[in-house]
Structure formats: C-alpha cells, structure tokens
C-alpha positions as CSV (number, residue, x, y, z in Angstrom):
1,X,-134.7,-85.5,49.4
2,X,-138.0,-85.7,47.4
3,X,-136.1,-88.7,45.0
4,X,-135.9,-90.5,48.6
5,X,-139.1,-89.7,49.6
6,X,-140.3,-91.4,46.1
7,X,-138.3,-94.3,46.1
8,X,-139.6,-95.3,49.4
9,X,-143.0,-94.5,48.5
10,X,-143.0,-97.0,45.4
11,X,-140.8,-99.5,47.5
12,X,-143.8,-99.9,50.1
13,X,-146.0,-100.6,46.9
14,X,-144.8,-103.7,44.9
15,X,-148.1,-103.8,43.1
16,X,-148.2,-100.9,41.3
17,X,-144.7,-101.3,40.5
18,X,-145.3,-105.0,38.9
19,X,-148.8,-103.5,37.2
20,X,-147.5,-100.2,36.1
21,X,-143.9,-100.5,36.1
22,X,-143.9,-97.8,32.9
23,X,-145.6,-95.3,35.1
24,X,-143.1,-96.0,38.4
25,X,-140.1,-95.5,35.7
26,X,-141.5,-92.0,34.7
27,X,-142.2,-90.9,38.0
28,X,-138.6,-91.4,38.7
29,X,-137.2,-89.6,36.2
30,X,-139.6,-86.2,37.5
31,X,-138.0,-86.8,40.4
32,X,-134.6,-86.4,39.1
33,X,-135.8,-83.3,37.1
34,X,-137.4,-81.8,40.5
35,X,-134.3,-82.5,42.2
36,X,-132.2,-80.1,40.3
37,X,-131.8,-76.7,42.0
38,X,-132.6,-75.2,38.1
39,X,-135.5,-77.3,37.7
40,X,-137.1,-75.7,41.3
41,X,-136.4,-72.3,40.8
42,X,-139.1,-71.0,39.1
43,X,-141.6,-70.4,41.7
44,X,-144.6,-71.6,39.1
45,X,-143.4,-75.2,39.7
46,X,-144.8,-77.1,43.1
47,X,-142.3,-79.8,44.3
48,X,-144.0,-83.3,44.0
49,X,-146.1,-85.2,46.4
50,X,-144.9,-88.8,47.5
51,X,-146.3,-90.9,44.5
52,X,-149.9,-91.9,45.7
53,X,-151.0,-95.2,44.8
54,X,-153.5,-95.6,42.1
55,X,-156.8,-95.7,44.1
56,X,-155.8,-92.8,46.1
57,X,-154.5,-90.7,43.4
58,X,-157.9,-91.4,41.6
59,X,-159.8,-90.0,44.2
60,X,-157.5,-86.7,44.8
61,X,-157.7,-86.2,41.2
62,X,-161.9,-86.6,41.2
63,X,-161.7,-84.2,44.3
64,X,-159.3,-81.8,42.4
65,X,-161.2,-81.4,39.2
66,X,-164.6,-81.2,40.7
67,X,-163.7,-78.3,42.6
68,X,-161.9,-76.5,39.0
69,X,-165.5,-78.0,37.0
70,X,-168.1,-78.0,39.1
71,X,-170.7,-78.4,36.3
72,X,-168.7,-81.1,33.9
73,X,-171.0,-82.7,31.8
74,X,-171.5,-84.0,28.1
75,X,-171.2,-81.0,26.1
76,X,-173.9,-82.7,23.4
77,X,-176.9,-81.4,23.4
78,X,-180.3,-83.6,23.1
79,X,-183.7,-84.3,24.5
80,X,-184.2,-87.8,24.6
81,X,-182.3,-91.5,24.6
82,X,-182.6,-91.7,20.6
83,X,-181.2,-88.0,20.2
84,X,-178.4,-88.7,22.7
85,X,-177.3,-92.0,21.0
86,X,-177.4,-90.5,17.4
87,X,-175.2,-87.6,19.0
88,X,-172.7,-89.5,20.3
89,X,-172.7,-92.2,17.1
90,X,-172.1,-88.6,15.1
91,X,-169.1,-87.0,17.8
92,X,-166.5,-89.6,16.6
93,X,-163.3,-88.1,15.4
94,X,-165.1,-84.7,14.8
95,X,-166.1,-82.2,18.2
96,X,-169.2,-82.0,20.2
97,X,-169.4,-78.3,18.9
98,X,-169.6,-79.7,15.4
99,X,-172.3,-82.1,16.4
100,X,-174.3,-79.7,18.0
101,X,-174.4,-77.9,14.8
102,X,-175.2,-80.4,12.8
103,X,-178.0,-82.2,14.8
104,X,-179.5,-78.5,15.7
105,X,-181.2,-79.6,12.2
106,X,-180.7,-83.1,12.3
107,X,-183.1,-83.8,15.2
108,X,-186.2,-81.4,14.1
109,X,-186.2,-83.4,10.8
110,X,-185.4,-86.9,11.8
111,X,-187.8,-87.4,15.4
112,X,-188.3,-91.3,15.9
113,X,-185.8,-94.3,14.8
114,X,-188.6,-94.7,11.7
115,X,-187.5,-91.7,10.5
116,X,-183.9,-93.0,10.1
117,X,-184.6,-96.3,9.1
118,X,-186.8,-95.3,6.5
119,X,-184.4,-92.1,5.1
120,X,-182.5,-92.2,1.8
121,X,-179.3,-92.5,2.6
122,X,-177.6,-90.1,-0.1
123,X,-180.2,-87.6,2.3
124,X,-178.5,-88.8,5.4
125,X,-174.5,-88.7,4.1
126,X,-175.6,-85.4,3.3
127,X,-177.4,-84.5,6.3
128,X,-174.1,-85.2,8.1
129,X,-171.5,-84.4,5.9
130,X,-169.3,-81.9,8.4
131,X,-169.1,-84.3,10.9
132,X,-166.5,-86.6,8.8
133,X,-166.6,-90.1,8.1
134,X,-170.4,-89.9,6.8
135,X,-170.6,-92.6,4.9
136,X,-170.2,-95.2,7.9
137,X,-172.0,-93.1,10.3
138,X,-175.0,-92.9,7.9
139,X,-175.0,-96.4,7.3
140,X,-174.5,-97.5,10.8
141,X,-176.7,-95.0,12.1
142,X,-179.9,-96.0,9.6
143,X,-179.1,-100.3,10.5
144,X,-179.0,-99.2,14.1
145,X,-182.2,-97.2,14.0
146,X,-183.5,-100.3,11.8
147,X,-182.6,-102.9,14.5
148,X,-184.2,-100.7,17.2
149,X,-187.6,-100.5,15.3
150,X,-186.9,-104.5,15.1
151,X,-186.0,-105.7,17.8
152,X,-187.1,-102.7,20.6
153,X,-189.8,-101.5,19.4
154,X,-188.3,-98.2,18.4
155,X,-187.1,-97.6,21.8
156,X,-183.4,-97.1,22.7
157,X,-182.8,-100.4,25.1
158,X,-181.5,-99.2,29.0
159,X,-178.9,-102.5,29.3
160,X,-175.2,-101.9,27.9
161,X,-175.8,-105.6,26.7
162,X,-178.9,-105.0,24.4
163,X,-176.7,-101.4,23.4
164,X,-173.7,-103.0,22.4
165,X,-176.1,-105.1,19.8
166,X,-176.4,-102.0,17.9
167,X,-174.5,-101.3,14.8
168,X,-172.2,-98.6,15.6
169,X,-172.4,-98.9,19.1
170,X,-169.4,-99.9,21.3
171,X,-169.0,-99.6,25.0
172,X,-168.1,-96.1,25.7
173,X,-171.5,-95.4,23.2
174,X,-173.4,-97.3,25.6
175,X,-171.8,-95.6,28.8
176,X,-172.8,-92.5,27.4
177,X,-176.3,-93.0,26.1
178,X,-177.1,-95.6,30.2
179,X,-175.6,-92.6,32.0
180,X,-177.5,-89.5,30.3
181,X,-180.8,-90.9,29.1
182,X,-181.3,-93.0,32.2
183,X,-179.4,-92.5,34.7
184,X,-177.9,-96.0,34.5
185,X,-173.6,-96.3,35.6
186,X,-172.6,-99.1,33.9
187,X,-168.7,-98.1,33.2
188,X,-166.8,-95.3,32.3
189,X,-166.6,-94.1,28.9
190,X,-162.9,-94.1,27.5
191,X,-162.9,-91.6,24.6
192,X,-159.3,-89.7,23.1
193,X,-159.4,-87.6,26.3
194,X,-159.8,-90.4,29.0
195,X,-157.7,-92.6,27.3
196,X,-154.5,-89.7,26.7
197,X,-155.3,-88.1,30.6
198,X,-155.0,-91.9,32.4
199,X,-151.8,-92.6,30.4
200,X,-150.2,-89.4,31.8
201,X,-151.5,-89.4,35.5
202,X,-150.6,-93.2,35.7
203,X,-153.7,-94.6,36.2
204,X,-153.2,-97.2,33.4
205,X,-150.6,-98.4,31.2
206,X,-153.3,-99.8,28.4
207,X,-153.9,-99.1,24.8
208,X,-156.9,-100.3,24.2
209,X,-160.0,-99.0,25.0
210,X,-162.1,-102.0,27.2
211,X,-159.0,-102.5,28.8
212,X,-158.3,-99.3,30.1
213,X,-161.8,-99.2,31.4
214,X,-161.4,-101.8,33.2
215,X,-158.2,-100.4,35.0
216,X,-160.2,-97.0,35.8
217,X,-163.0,-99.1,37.5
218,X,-161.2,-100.8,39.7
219,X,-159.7,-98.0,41.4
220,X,-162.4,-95.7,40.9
221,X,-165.7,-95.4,42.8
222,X,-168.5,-96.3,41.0
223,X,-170.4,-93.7,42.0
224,X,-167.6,-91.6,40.4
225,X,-167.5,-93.9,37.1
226,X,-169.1,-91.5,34.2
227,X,-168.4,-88.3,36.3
228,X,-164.5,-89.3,35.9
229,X,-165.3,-89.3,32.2
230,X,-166.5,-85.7,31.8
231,X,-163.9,-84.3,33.9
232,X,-161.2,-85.4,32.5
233,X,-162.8,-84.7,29.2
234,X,-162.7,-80.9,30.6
235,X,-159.3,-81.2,31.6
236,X,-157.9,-82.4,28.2
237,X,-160.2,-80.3,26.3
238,X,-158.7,-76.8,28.3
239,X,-155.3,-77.9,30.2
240,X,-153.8,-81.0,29.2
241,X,-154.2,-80.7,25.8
242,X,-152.6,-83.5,23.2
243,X,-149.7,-81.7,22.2
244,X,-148.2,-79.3,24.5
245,X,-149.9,-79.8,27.8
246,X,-150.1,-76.6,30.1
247,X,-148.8,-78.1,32.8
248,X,-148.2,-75.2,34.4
249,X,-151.6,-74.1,35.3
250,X,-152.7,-77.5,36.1
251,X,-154.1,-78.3,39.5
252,X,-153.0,-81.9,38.9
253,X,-149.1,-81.4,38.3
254,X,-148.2,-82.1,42.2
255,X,-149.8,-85.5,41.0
256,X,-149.1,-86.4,37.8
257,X,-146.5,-88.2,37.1
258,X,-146.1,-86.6,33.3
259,X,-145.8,-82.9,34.7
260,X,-143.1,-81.3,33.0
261,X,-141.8,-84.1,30.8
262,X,-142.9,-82.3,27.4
263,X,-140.6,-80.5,25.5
C-alpha cells in the first residue's frame, strides 16, 4: 500500500526525479523496508508519509524542528562583528564549546582588528593552540584583521561581497558573521551539519558546499535561510548524529527519506 502510495507520489513529480534521482531511488527502497510486516511491528516506527516534494518537505521540516528548538541559535559566544568573525574563522573542524573556551581569553586580550594585525604570531598559534589547525587560523586570522585595518577601516564590512575578500573567509563565514552582527540574510550557511542533514532528508544531492546552498535557497524561504542553518545544526549535533543516527526519536523520520537505512 504505502510503496503505491510512493510510487505515485514521485510519478506526479518528474522534477525531482530528474534533479534528485539518488534521493527518489532511496526513498524507494524505505518503502520496501516499511512494507514488510517485520519491519512495522515495532510500534516505535511511524509508517511513511507520501514523499513530499522538496519545497514542501523544507517547510514541514522548519515547522518540525522549530517546535523541538525553539531557541536554535549559534552556540558561539561574542559581543561584536570582529568577535563573531574571529569565532567562527576559529570553529572550523574543532566545536563551538572549544571556541568558546578559547576566545573566553582570546577576546579580553585581543579587542580591535589592530590588536591582531599587530600580534606576534608565535603569541597567536599559541593563543589558539586547542582549537587545531593553528597555524593557518593564525595566519589567516592576523592578514584578515590586517586587510580590515586596510581597506575598512578596522571595521568588519556588512556585504558578503566585501567578506568574502577576507583571508579566511568563505561563504558560510560570511552568512554567519551578515546574519548575527547585523541582522543581514544573505544565504544559508552550509557547515558538516547542514551539509550531512540535507543529504539525508533529500533536499540536495550536492557535495560541495556553494552548491548545496544554492539548492537549500531555492526551496527554502528566505526568511527561513540562516534559521534552517541552526536547526539543523541542533538536529545533527543531538539526533542525527554522523555515525549512527537516532532515528528513532526523530521527529523528522515520517519525512526523511534516510530513516532506518543505517545499520
């Protein structure tokens, strides 16, 4: 019944299955795994929804995980543009708690973009040691803060285009630092979270970073651009989790089309 129900779904929507034909093909095979009386008899698993098409699985997905975090933000802590843009130049492949440690002291000794472009650098690497990778972020982080004395007068620019001139800075930097300094949606950020969560629930079939931005904002509200970043940053953080996924407990199983295809 629910394999019919399926089938016909994704026959009514060519599109998705000529843009996402990975995602139709996996959706399937849940089907088949629902269908068997075995697979439905524990009670803990909910028998799937007809496949919703991207746009309107987006928006149940926002509505879902804004009711299960209703105060998802970034978990970085700062006080101003430069401390926000130094925090998130320091979070790469090390956690926000780890950050948050390290710029507790960071930040009280280093207070303008001067400050960094004027520091030793052997003082820097050492000032950030436990985040990893320390010798880049110093460097990048002492030639950005040079450029911004420069070229913005020691002020962190509000356009993703002046951003993106930064060393060290890439998009999802610069969606981070537009959307929490100023206010300013300009994309969605795509970090290891985004970018494992929108594989799973379908939402694109990218690899690389710009590109699967691009596929989020076009079925996403762009109201809802950076919010969809920190929720599913929640969500990967607590439920579906790299490895084994706890799907579960997940609100989003009746949805996703990766729900009970990890071993």
């Amino acid at each position: 019944m629910y394999l019919h129900l399926i089938k016909k779904s994704l026959n009514k929507c060519p599109k998705i299955q000529k843009n996402q034909p990975n995602t139709c093909k996996t959706f399937l095979s849940k089907a088949k795994q629902y269908q068997s009386s075995s697979f439905l008899e524990n009670d803990n698993l909910k028998t799937p929804q007809v496949y919703l098409e991207p746009k309107a699985r987006t928006e149940k997905i926002i509505e879902l995980l804004e009711k299960q975090y209703p105060n998802a933000k970034t978990a970085l802590n700062y006080a101003n543009p430069l401390e926000i843009l130094v925090a998130t130049m320091l979070s790469a492949q090390t956690t926000d708690v780890q950050v948050n440690i390290v710029t507790q002291k960071l930040f009280k000794k280093f207070r303008s973009a001067e400050d960094y472009a004027n520091a030793e650098i052997k003082e820097l690497e050492q000032d950030i040691h436990s985040t990893g990778f320390y010798h880049n972020k110093a460097k990048n982080l002492q030639n950005c803060c040079r450029l911004l004395v420069e070229k913005f007068h020691s002020q962190v620019p509000k356009t993703m285009e002046e951003l993106i001139e930064l060393p060290g800075v890439a998009r999802k930097t610069a969606n981070i630092v537009l959307y929490n300094a100023f206010g300013i949606t300009a994309g969605i950020a795509v970090d290891t979270h985004v970018t494992r969560l929108s594989k799973r629930l379908g939402l694109t079939e990218q690899k690389e970073q710009n590109k699967i931005e691009r596929d989020l904002m076009q079925i996403t509200p762009k109201i809802k651009w950076m919010p969809l970043t920190d929720l599913l940053i929640f969500h990967g953080r607590q439920i579906c989790i790299a490895k084994k996924p706890k799907c579960e407990i997940c609100i989003l199983s009746k949805i996703c089309p990766s729900a009970f295809t990890f071993g």
